[in-house]
C-alpha positions in Angstrom: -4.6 -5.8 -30.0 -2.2 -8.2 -28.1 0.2 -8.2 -25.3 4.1 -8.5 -26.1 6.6 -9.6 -23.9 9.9 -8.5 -23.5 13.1 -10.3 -21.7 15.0 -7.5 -19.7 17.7 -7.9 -18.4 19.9 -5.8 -15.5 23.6 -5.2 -16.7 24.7 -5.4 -13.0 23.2 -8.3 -11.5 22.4 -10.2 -14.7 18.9 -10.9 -13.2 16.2 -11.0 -16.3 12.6 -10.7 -15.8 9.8 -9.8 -18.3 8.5 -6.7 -19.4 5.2 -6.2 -21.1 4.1 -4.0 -24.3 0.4 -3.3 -25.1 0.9 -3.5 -29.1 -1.3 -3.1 -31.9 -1.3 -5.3 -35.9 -1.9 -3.9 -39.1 -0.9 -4.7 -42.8 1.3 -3.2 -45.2 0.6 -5.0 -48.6 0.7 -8.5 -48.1 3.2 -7.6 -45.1 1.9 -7.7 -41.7 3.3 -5.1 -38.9 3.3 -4.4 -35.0 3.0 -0.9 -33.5 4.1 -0.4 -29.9 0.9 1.5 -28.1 1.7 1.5 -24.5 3.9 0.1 -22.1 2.2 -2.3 -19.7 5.0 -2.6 -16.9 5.5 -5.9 -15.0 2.1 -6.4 -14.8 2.7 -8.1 -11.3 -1.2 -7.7 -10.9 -2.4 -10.2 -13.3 0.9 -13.1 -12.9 -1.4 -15.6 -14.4 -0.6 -15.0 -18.1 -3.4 -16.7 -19.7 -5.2 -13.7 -18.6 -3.3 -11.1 -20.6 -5.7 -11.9 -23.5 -8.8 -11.1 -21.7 -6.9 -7.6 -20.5 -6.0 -6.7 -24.0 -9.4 -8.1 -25.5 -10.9 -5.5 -23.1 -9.0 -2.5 -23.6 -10.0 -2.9 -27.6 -13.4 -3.3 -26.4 -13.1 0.0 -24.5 -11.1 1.7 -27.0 -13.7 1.0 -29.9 -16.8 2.7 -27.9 -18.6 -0.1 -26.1 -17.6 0.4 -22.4 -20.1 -2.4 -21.2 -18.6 -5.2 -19.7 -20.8 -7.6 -21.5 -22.8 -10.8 -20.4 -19.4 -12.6 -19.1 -18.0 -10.4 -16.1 -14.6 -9.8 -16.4 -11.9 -10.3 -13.2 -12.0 -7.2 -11.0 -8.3 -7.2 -11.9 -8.5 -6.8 -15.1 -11.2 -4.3 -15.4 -9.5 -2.4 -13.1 -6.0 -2.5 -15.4 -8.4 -1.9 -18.4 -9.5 1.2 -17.6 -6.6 2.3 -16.2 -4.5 1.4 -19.4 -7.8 2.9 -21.2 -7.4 6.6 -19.6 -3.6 6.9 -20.2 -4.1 5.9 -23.9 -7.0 8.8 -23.9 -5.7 11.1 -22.1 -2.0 11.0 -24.0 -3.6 10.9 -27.4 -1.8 7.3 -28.3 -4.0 6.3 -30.5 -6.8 7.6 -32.8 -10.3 6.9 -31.0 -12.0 7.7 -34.2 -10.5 4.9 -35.8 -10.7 2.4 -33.3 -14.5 2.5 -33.0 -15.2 1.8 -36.5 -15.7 -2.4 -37.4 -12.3 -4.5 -38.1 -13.0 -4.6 -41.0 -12.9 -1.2 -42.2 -9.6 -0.5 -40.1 -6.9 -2.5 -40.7 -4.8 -0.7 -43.3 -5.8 2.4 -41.0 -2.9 3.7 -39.4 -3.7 3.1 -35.5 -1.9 6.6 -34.1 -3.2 10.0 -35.0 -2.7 12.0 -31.5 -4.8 14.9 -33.0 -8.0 13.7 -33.5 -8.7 12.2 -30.1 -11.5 14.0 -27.7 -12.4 13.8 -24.0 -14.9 11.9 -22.7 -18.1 14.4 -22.1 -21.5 13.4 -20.6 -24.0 15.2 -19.7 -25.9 14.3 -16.1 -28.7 14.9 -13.8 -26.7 15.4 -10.3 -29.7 14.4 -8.3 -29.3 11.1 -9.3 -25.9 11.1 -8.5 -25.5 8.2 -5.9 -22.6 6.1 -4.0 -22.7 3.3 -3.0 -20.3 0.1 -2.0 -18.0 2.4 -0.4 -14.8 0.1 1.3 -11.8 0.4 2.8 -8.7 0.2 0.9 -5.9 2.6 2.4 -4.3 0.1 4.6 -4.2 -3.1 1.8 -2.9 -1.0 0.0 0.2 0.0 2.1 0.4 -3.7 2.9 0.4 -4.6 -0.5 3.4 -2.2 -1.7 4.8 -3.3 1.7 5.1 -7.4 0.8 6.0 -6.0 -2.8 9.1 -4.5 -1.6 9.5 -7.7 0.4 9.4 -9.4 -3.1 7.4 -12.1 -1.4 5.2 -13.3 -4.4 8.3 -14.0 -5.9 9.7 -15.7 -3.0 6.2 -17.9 -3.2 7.1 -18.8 -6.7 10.3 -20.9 -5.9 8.0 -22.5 -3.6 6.2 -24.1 -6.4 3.2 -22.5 -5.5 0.5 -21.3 -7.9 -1.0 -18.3 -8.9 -4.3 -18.8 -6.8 -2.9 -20.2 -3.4 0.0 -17.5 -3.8 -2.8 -14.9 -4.0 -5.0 -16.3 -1.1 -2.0 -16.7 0.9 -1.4 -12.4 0.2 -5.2 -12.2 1.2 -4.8 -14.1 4.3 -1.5 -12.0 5.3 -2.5 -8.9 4.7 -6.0 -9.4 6.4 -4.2 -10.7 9.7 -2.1 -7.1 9.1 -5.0 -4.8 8.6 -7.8 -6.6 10.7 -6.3 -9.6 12.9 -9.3 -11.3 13.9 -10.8 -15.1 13.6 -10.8 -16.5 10.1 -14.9 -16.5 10.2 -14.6 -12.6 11.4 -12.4 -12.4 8.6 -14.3 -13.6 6.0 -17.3 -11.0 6.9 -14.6 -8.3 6.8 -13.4 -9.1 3.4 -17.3 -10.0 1.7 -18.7 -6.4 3.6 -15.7 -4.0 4.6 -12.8 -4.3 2.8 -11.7 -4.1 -0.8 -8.6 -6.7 -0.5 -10.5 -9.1 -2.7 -10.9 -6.7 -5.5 -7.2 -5.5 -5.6 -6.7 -9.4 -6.3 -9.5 -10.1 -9.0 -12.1 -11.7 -7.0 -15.6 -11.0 -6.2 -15.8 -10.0 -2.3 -17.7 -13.0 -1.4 -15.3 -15.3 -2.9 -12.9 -15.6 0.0 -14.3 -18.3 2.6 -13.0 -18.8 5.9 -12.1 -22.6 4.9 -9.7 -20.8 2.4 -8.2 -18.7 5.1 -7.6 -21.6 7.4 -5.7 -23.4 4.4 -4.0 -19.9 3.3 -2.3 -20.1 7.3 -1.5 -23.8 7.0 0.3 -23.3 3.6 2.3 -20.3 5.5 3.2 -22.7 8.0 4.1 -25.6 5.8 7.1 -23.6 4.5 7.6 -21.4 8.0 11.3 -22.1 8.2 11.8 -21.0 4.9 9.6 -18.1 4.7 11.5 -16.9 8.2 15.2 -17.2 6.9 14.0 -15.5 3.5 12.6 -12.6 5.5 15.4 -12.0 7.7 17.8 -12.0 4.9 15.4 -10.0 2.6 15.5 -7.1 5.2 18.8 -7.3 6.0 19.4 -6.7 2.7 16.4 -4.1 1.6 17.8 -2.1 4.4 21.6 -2.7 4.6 21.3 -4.0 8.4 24.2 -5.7 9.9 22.8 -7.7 12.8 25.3 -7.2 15.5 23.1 -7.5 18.5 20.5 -10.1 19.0 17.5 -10.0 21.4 16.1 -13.1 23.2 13.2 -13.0 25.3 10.3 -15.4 25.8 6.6 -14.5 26.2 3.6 -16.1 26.2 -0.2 -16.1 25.2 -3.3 -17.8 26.4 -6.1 -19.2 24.5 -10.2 -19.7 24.2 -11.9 -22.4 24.6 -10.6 -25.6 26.8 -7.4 -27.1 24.3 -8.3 -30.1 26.6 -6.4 -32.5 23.7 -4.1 -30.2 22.9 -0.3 -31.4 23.4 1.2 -27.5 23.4 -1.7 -25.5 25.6 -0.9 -26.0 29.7 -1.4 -23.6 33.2 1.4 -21.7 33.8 2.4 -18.0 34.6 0.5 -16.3 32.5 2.1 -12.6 32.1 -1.5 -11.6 30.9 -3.0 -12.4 34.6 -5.1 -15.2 33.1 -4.7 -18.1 35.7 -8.1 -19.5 34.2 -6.6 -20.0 30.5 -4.1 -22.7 29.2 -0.9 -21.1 27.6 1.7 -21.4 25.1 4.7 -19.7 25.0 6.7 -18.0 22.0 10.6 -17.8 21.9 11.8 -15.1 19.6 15.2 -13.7 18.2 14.7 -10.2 16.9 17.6 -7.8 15.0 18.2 -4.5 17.1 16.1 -3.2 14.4 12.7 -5.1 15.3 13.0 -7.5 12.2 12.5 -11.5 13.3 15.3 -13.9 12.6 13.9 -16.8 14.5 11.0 -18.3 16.5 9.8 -21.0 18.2 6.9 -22.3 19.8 6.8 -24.1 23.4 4.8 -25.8 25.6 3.3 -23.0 27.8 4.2 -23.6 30.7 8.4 -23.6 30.1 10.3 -21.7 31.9 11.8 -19.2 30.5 15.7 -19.8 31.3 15.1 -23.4 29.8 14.6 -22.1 25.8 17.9 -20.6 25.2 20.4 -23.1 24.3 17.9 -24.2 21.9 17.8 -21.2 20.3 21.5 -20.0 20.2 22.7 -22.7 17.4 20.1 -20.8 14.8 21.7 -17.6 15.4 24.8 -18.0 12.8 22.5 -18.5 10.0 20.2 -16.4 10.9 21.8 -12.9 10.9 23.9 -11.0 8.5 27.3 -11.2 10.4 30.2 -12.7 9.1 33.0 -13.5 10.8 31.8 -13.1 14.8 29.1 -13.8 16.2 26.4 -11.3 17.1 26.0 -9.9 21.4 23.4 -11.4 22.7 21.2 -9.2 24.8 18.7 -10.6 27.4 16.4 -9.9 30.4 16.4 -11.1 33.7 14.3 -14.3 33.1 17.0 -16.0 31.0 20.1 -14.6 32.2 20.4 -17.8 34.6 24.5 -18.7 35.2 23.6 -21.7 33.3 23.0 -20.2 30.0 26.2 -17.8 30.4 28.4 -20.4 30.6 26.5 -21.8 27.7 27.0 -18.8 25.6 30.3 -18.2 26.6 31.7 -21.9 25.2 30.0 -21.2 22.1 31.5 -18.2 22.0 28.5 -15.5 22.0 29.2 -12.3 23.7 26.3 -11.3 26.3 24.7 -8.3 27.9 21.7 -9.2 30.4 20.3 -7.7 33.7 22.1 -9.2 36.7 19.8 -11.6 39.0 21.7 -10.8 42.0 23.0 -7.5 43.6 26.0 -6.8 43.5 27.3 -6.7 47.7 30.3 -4.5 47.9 28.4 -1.7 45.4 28.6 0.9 47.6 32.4 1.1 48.5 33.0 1.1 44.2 30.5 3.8 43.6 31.2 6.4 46.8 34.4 8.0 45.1 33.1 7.9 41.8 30.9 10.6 39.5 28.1 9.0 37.8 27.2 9.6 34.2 24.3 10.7 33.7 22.2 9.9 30.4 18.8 9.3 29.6 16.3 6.6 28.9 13.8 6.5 25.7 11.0 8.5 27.8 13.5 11.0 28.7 14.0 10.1 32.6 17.0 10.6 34.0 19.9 7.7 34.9 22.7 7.6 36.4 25.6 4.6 35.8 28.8 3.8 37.0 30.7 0.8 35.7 32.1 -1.5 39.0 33.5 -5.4 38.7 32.3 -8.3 41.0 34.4 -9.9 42.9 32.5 -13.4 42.0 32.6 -13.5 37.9 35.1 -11.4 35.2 32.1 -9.9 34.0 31.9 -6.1 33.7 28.8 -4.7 35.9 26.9 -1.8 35.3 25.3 0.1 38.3 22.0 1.7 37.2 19.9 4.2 39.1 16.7 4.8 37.6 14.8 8.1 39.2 11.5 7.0 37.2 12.2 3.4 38.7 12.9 5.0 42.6 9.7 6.4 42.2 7.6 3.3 41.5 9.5 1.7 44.2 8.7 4.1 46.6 5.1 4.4 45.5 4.4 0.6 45.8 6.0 0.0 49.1 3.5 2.8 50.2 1.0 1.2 48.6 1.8 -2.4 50.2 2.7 -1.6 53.7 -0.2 0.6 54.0 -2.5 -2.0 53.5 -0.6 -4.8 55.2 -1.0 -2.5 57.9 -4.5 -2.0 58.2 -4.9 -5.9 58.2 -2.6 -6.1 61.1 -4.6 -3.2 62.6 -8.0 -5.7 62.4 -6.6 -8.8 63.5 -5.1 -6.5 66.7 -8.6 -5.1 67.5 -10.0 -8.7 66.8 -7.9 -10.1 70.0 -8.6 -7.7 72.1 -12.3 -6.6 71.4 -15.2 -8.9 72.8 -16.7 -11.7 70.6 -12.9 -11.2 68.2 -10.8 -13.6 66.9 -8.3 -14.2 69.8 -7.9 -18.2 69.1 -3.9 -18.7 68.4 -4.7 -20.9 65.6 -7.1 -18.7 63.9 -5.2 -15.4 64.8 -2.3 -17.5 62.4 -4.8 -18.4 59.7 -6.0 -14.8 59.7 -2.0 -13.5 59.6 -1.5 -16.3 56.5 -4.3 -15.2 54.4 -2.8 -11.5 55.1 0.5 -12.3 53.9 -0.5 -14.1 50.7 -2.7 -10.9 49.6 -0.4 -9.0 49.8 3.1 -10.7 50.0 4.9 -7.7 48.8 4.2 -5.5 52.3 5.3 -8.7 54.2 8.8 -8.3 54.0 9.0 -4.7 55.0 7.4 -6.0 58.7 8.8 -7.6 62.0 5.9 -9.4 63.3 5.4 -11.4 66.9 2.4 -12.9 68.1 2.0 -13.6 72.4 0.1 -16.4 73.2 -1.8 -17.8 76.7 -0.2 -20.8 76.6 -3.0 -22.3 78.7 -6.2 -21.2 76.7 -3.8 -21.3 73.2 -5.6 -17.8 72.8 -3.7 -14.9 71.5 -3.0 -12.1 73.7 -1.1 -9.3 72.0 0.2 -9.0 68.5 3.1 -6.4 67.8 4.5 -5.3 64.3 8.2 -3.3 64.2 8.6 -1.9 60.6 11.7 -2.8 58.8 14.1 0.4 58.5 13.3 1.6 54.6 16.1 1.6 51.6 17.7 5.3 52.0 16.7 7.0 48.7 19.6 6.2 46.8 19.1 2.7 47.4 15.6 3.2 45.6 15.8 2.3 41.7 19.2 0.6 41.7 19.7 -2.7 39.4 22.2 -3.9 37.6 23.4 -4.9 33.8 25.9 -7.8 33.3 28.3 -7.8 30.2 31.6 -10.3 29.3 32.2 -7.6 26.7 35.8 -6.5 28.5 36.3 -3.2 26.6 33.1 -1.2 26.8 32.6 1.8 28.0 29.6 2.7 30.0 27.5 4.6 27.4 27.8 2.0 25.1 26.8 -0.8 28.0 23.9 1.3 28.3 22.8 1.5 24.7 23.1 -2.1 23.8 21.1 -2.9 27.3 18.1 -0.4 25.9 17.9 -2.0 22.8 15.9 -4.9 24.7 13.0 -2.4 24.6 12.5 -3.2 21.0 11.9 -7.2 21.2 9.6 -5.6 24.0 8.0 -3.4 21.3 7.8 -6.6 19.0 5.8 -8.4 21.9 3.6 -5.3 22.1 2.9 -5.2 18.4 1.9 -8.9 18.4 -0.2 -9.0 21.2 -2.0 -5.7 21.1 -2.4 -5.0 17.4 -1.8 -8.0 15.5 -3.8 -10.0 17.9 -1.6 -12.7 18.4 -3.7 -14.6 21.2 -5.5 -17.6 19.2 -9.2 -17.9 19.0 -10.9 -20.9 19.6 -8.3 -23.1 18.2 -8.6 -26.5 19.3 -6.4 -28.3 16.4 -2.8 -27.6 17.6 -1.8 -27.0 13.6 -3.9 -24.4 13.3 -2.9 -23.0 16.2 0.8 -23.0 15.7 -0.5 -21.8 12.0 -2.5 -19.1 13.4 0.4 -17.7 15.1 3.1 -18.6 12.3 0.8 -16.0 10.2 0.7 -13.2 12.8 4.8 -13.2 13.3 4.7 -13.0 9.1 2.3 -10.1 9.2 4.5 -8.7 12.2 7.5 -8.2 9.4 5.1 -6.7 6.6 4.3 -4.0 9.6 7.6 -3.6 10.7 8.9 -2.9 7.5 6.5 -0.3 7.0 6.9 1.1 10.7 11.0 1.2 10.3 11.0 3.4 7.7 8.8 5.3 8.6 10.5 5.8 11.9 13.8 6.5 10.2 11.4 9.5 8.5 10.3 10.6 12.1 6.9 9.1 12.0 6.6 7.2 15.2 2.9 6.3 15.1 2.1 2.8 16.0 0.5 0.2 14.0 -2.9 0.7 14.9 -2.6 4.5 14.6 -1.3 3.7 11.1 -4.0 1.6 10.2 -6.5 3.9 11.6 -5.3 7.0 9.3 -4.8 5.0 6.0 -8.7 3.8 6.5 -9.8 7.2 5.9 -8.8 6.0 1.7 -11.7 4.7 0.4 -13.3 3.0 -2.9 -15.9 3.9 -3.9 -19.2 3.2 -6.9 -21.2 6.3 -8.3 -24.0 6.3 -10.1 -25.8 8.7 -12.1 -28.2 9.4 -15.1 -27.1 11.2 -18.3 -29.4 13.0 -20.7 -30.0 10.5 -22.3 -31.5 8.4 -19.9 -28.6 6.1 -19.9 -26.9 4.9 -16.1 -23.3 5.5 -15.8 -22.0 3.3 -13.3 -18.0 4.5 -11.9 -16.0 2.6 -9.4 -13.3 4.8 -7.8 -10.6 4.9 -5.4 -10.7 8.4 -3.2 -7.4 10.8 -3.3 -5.8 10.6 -0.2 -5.6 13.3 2.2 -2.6 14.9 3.5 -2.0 12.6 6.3 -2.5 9.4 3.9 -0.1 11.2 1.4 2.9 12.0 3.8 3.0 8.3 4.8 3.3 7.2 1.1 5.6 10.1 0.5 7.6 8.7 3.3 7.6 5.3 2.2 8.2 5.7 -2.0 4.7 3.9 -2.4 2.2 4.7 -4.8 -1.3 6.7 -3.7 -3.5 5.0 -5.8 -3.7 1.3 -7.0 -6.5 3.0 -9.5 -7.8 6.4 -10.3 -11.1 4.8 -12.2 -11.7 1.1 -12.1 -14.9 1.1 -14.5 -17.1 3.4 -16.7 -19.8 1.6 -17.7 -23.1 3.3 -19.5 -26.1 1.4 -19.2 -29.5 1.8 -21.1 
């Protein structure tokens, strides 16, 4: 038996691409003939073709009666693709199993199909020595892997010039960082004693060493420009998306271990509270979608109004839009008057969050009826579009009743504490053996205020002083009158969009939360934060590889939101693990072992996802049946 290829090609888009035929030889006379068997499919498993042999080598080997894999083991691949190939050959009748076990020699002028005389497979076993064993995860890779299918990214790869074996380690690598985000060394236990990744690309579990992990990540980020542009447009284009807003926002991570020669890693404001940890800080352009269409790393301790003019000449080639240029939507942090005046002589419509208030608000919204609409968690708001009399930019009063809340809970929270400490420095100066020296009464006021500088400002505080003994004789506190309640919750969204009506001001301003959801994502279930990275290449190529894996998962988690599955990743993950693979072992009759490696059906939850998604349950119903003596 051999493998024949056949050149396709698609009448619309002229594209060709190879086909492959499992085929049989046999002689007529002196005359010799091919006979179609089965169709093989793309064979996108095994893209190495010198191995095509070996697969059809095996499947003869099967079909003649000897299901041992012999003294040589075979690729996990392969096996796998044998057997499968095997069953559907059996199990349709393709070809005459009688016939195929006898010797060469006695077969060729045979004719190779006879769909009658072909039997099931029958042994008879002792279920108490029915055992399994290497039992392994396999639900998740396997959505990843349809996932980076769909992507087309192999092929991508390939006009990289890369080769069969780095392409598939580089797969490995992403998918890994997808499923299980931890350190490479972590990884490499995952992959040699959890996981059945390895298998699904033909090596042995143990094969995988961290050392080829680290090298998988720097490849990634050898071609990182490339790979990004490829994988904006590839979406755009898998999922018609015309990228008409843009989201900017800057975040940034902290690090293990010292990075004392590190040239990217500095203090800074960490958002993570970790004052102790060195930083670096992540610009990123997302669709309103969630899909990435550019990124850059920073020095971490940038301020975050500094990245955007960088960032704004990608934008063009980066998005789907022809002929204008996308809105550019933006939080607080960036929306300095700087970088609006930027954006506005390149031409870039913007939508931000105002950092000022706006003075006069209250004559423009006393005569007017609020709309009322409602966030994403269902909490009521209430805008009313005003101007400012500073700018030509169209403002957008928002009054947030979740937000007025929080407000009003925290300046409870603050002032009731600010208060006790102005309680104990007032019984300190008047109590015997207290604190009553002016100097110290200040220091004790000071330390006060920077714990808990948010209660300051709501106070009026004098201090009396014997100007004689410098001691402090009376301390008095007058407490600021509080925002009336309609003050509470109030901010306010900036646009130079002229025409816009305040619904639609609101909707493009809420589409921020999903560059938020994108930082989420990243930091909480792809692990974004670098471990113990001291070489500043492998930590940019650490977190190149997480922002790849991020569009693998949000190309899963989009359409599976557009099907009304909301879960996120880690939910996901969590429910596809329950799809195992399995061994089994057991003793026939006849004393012989039958060994069977199988992947579990999924259950209902497992199938509804790949329902949702198009993607197939199984990447094999039996891998191996294997009778030993």
């Amino acid at each position: 038996m051999f493998i024949k290829t056949i050149v396709k090609t698609e009448p619309k888009t002229g594209k060709r691409y190879n086909y492959y035929r499992l085929c049989q030889s046999y002689r007529i006379g002196n005359k010799t003939r091919h006979r179609s068997i089965l169709g093989l499919g793309d064979l996108d498993e095994l893209p190495d073709r010198t191995t095509h042999k070996l697969l059809a080598d095996r499947i003869e080997h099967l079909l003649s009666g000897s299901l041992e894999i012999g003294l040589v083991p075979l690729p996990t691949q392969i096996e796998t693709l044998a057997l499968h190939f095997y069953q559907i050959i059996i199990e349709r009748k393709l070809i005459d199993k009688s016939i195929a076990s006898k010797p060469k020699a006695e077969r060729k002028a045979e004719p190779a199909i006879n769909p009658q005389a072909v039997s099931a497979n029958y042994q008879t076993v002792d279920i108490n020595t029915i055992e399994h064993e290497n039992v392994r995860e396999i639900g998740s890779e396997w959505l990843c892997y349809q996932a980076i299918n769909q992507l087309e990214i192999r092929g991508f790869l390939q006009t990289q010039k890369w080769d069969d074996a780095t392409i598939n380690k580089a797969l490995i690598s992403l998918i890994s960082r997808c499923v299980y985000p931890v350190s490479e060394h972590k990884t490499q236990s995952w992959l040699e004693l959890n996981s059945s990744l390895c298998e699904m690309f033909g090596y042995a579990s143990n094969k995988v060493s961290r050392h080829d992990l680290y090298k998988a990540a720097s490849n990634w980020y050898k071609i990182k420009d490339a790979s990004e542009l490829y994988l904006s447009r590839k979406t755009n284009e898998l999922f018609d998306i015309e990228d008409k807003i843009i989201l900017y926002d800057l975040t940034n991570t902290y690090f293990e271990g010292r990075k004392a020669n590190s040239s990217i890693a500095c203090f800074g404001n960490s958002k993570e509270k970790r004052k102790d940890a060195r930083l670096v800080a992540l610009g990123l352009v997302t669709n309103a979608e969630g899909f990435i269409k550019y990124s850059r790393i920073y020095r971490g301790n940038i301020a975050d109004c500094k990245t955007l003019e960088e960032t704004v000449d990608d934008l063009s080639k980066r998005s789907s839009t022809t002929g204008r240029k996308p809105v550019v939507v933006m939080d607080a942090g960036i929306s300095i008057d700087e970088n609006l005046q930027m954006l506005k002589r390149k031409g870039y419509q913007y939508l931000c969050v105002s950092r000022s208030s706006i003075k006069d608000y209250c004559e423009q919204i006393k005569d007017k009826t609020p709309i009322k609409l409602s966030d994403k968690r269902d909490s009521l708001i209430e805008v009313i579009q005003i101007k400012d009399a500073e700018n030509q930019d169209n403002i957008l009063y928002v009054r947030s009743e979740k937000k007025a809340l929080k407000e009003m809970s925290m300046q409870e929270h603050f002032t009731t504490h600010f208060e006790e400490g102005l309680q104990q420095i007032h019984k300190g100066i008047h109590s015997k053996g207290g604190t009553k020296k002016l100097v110290k009464v200040h220091e004790r006021l000071g330390r006060l205020k920077e714990k808990y500088p948010s209660g300051v400002r709501f106070y009026t505080i004098e201090i009396k002083a014997d100007e004689k003994n410098q001691n402090a004789i009376e301390i008095t506190w007058t407490k600021k009158k509080p925002k009336t309640q309609s003050d509470e919750g109030v901010y306010f969204l900036r646009t130079n969009i002229q025409k816009i009506a305040e619904r639609e001001f609101w909707e493009i301003y809420n589409t921020i939360r999903e560059i938020e959801a994108t930082f989420r994502v990243l930091k909480t279930d792809l692990n974004f934060r670098p471990i113990f990275h001291q070489n500043d290449d492998h930590t940019q190529a650490h977190l190149n590889l997480a922002l790849i894996a991020y569009q693998v998962v949000n190309t899963i988690r989009y359409q599976l939101k557009a099907k009304g599955i909301t879960h996120d990743w880690s939910n996901i993950v969590r429910i596809m693990n329950t799809q195992k693979s399995v061994t089994s072992t057991m003793v026939t009759k006849e004393e012989k072992k039958i060994i069977i490696r199988k992947c579990s059906k999924p259950n209902e939850k497992v199938k509804e996802i790949y329902d949702k998604l198009g993607y197939r349950y199984q990447p094999y119903s039996s891998k191996s049946v294997l009778p030993e003596k």
